[in-house]
N, C-alpha and C positions, 0 to 999 in steps of 0.2 A: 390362443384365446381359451378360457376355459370358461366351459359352460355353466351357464347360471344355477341350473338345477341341481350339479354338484358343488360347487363352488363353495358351500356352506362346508364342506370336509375340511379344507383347510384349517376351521381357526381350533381344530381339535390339537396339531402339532404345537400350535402358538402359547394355546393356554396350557397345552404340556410342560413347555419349558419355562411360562411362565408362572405358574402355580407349584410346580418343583421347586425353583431358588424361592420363592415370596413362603412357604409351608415348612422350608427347611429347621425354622424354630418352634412348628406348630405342637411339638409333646411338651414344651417347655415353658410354654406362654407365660401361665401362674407360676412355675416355681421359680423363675428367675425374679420373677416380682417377690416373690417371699425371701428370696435372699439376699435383696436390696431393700427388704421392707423397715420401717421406720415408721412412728403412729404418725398419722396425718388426722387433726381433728377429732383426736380419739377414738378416729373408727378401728374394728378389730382386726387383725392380721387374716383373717379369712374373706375378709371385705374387701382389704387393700389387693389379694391377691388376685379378686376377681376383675378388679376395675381395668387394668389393660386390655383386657378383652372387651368388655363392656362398650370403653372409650374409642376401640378400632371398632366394634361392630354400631355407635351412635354416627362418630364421623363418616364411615361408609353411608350409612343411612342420607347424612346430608350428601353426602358424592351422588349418591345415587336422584338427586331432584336434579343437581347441577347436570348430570353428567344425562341424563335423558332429553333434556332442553338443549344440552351441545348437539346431541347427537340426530338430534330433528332440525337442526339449523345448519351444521358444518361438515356431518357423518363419522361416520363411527370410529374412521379412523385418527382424527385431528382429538379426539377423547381419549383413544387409546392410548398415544404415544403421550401426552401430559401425564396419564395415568401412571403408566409404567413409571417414569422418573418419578415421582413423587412418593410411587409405595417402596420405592429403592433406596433413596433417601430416608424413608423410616426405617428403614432396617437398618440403615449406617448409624442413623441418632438411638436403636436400642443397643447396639454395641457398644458404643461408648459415652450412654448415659451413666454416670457416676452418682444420682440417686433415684428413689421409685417414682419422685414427682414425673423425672423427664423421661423416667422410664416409661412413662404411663404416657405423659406427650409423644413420644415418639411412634406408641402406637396409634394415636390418633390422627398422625403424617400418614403413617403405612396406609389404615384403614380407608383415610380419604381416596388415597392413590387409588387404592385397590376398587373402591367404589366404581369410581370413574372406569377402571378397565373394565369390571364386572356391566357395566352398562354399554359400552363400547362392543362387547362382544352379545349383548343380548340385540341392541343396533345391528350387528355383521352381519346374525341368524336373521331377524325379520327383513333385514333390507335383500338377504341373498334367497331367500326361501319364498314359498307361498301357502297357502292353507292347506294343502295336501301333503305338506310336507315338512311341516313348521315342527310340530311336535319331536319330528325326526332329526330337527336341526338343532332343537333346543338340548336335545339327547347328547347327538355327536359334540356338544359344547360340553354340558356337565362331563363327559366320558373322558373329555382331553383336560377340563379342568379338577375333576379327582382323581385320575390316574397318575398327576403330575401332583396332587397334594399328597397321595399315598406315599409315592417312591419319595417325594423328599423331605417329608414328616418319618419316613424310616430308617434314611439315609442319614437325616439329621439326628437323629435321636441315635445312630452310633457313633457318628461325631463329634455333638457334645460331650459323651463319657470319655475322648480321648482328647477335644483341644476347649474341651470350654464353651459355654453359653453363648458370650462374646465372639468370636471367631465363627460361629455357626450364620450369626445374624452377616456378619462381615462377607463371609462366601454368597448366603443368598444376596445379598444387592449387586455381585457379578453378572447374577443371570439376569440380571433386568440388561444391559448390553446386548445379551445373546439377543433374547424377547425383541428389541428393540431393530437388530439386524435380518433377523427372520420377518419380523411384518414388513421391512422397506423392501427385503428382496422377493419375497415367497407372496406377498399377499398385496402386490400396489393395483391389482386388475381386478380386484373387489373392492375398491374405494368407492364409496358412494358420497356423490353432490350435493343432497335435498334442495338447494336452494335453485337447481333446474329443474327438479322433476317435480315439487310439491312447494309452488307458490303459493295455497291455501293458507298454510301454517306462517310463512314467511311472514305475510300480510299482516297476520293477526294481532289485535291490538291486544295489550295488557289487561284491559279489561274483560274481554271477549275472552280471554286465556283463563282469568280466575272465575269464569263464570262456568267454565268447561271443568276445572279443575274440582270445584264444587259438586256439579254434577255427576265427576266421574265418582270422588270419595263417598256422594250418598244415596249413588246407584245403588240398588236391597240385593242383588249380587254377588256385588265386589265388596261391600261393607260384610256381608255374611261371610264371606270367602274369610275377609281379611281376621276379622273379631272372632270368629269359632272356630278355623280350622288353621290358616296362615301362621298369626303368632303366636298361638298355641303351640304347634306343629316347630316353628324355631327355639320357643322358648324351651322346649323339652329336648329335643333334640342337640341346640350349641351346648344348653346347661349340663348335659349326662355328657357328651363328647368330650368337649374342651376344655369344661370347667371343673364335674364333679367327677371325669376317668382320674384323668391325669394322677389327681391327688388326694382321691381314692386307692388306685392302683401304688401309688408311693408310698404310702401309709401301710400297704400288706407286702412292703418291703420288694416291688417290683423294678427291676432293673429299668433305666432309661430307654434302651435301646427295645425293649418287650412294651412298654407302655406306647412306644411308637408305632409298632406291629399291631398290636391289640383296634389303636385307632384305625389302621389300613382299612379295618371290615367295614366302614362305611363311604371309602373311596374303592373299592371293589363290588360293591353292590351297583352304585354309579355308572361305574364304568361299562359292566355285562350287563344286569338285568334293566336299568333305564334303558340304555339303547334297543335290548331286545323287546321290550313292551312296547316300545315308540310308536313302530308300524302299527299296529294295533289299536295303540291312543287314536291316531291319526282318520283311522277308519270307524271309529264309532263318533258321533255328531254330539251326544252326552257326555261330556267329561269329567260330568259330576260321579259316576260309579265310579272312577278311579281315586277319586278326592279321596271320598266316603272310605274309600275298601284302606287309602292310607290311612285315614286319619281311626278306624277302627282296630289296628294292626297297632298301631303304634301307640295306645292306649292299654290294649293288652299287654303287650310289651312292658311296659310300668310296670304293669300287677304281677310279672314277673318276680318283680321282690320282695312280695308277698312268701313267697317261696325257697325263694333263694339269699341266699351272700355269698362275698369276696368274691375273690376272682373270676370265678364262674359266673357269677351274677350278672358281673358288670361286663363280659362277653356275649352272654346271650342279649342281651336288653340291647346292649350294642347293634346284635345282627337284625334283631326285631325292627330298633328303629329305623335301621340300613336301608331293611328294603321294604317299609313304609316309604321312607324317603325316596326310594328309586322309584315308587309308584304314584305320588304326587306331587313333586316336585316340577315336573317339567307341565304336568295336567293341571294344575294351579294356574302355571303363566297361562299356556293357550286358552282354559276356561276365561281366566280375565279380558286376553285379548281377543275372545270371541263375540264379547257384549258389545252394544250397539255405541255407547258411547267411549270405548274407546278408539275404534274408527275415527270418530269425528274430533276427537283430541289427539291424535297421534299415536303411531307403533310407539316410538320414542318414548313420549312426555307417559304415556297409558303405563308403558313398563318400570320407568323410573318411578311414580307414584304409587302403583302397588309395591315395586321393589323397598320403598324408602317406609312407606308404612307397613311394610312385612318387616322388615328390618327391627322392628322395636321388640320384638320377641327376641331375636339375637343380643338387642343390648340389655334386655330385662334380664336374660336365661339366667347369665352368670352372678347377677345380683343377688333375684329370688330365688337362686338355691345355694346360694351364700349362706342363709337362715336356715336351708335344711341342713347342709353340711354343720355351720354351730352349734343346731341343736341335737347334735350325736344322734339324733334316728334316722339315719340315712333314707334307709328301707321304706320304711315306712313312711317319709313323707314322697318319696317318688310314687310310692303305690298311689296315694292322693293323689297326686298331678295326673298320672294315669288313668283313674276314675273319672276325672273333670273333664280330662281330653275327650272321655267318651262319649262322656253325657252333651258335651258342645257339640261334636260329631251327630248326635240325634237329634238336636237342635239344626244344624244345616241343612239336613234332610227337609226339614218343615218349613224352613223361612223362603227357601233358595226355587228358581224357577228351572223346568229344562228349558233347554233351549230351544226347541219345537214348539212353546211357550212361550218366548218371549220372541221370535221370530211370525207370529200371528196379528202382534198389534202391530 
């Protein structure tokens, strides 16, 4: 039998291997799109190259409503396992999409998929953990799912240079198999019921669900969280990672296999400094100083290219925003799911709804820096976004309550 208060270790191996095959194409995302690209509605080739990202980070967005509402009705693991086949399936339909329409569909299969696991495992951590320990589960999650996106965002970006785009995506939808025989043998003693242990929610009428739902989006909180720091915080981040390295880094003539490396620094901040701040997170009752301290870092960080260009530029800003991200990242969830009304609306439904409206900065990032990349001042328009992060950052500070605060009325 394995004990409840460790039990949470587990789903670090799971989203090891399963975020290894599903990342295997992730240095590649936009250029395989530029090389299938084609005008669609006269948008520009630097538009078109962004949208598959976009379209897998909107579809998640939706997985992520679905897949919160499964996972407080059916538990986390009956999410999980649809999950996995579905974002497996998108990796089969981007290998042998034959133009960028499907190409771009097919990332919107994946992203679904992947939604739904991404929620399944945020499910695993609150259903196996407790408030002393939560911060430290949400840790051990991110730690097994970028340590498994590093090694095969690196692994894949040597593979490409030797079998192809195509064949890269075809090996990742193997490991969905693996993923899938690891949770049935390794992980069937952490399956959670809800519909024995939390009849409250079971009960709840539709009505009574969108009045909760209401109150959770215009709690002054989690709306400040979400609007100043949240997608801010992705929009800046997916945009310089996955949208503006890649093909930046191509353009100063940077090998495949180096532009995958390069990405690793913010699946190794992940992986060491989240988990070792966890304990930490866990033990202060404010987890707004750790917001704050990301969201002022990773504003800096921008202004970085104030200073800088090429390759170095786009390294450091990298590591800047790495470990912002490793320091508010996990302290966003638990701050969210410390507030009064997420209790009463569910671990589940609380997490999928900030997750699904966090997510909109994911699918903006790649868009809105679509226009900075076109208009040739790279530099300078991140320094801009970098400004504005900081200034919302000051703004959080002012709107937002501590918790000692809101635990009085």
């Amino acid at each position: 039998m394995i004990k409840k208060e460790k039990s949470y270790s587990l789903i670090r191996s799971d989203a090891f291997i399963f975020c290894f095959g599903i990342d295997l194409p992730v240095s590649f995302i936009p250029l395989y799109a530029g090389d299938l690209y084609t005008p669609i509605f006269g948008l520009s080739k630097e538009y078109i190259m962004g949208m598959p990202i976009s379209m897998s980070m909107l579809f998640t967005t939706i997985a992520f409503i679905a897949g919160g509402y499964w996972v407080d009705r059916k538990g986390w693991q009956h999410t999980h396992l649809w999950g996995v086949l579905i974002a497996g399936s998108g990796q089969i339909i981007s290998a042998i999409a034959p133009t960028v329409e499907l190409y771009i569909l097919s990332r919107a299969v994946y992203g679904f998929g992947y939604g739904l696991v991404f929620m399944s495992y945020m499910g695993f951590v609150y259903s196996n953990t407790s408030e002393e320990n939560r911060t430290t589960g949400f840790a051990t999650m991110s730690a097994g799912m970028y340590s498994g996106s590093i090694c095969g965002g690196a692994v894949g970006g040597m593979l490409a240079e030797r079998i192809g785009f195509q064949n890269v995506f075809l090996i990742a939808s193997i490991f969905v198999l693996i993923t899938l025989l690891y949770t049935i043998v390794f992980m069937k003693e952490t399956y959670h019921y809800p519909e024995k242990t939390n009849k409250s929610i079971q009960q709840r009428s539709n009505k009574e669900d969108l009045k909760l739902i209401y109150r959770f989006i215009t709690d002054r909180n989690i709306l400040s969280l979400l609007v100043l720091l949240s997608i801010p915080a992705a929009i800046t981040l997916i945009g310089v990672l996955y949208y503006i390295s890649p093909i930046y880094l191509h353009r100063l003539g940077t090998s495949q296999a180096n532009i995958a490396r390069i990405l690793m620094i913010n699946g190794i901040f992940m992986i060491y400094i989240s988990p070792m701040l966890s304990p930490l997170m866990d033990k202060t009752q404010d987890k707004r100083i750790y917001i704050i301290i990301s969201g002022i870092i990773g504003g800096l960080g921008m202004l970085l290219f104030l200073f800088l260009k090429g390759l170095w530029a786009i390294v450091f800003v990298i590591l800047v925003l790495s470990f912002a991200a490793a320091v508010g990242h996990s302290s966003r969830t638990v701050y969210a799911l410390q507030q009064k009304i997420a209790t009463e609306i569910g671990g589940g439904q609380a997490m999928s709804l900030f997750r699904a409206i966090d997510r909109i900065g994911w699918v903006l990032g790649p868009l809105l820096l679509s226009f900075v990349l076109a208009s040739g001042e790279i530099e300078k328009g991140l320094s801009i976004i970098g400004l504005i992060y900081i200034v919302l950052t000051i703004l959080f500070i002012i709107v937002t309550k501590k918790r000692n605060e809101e635990t009085k009325k």
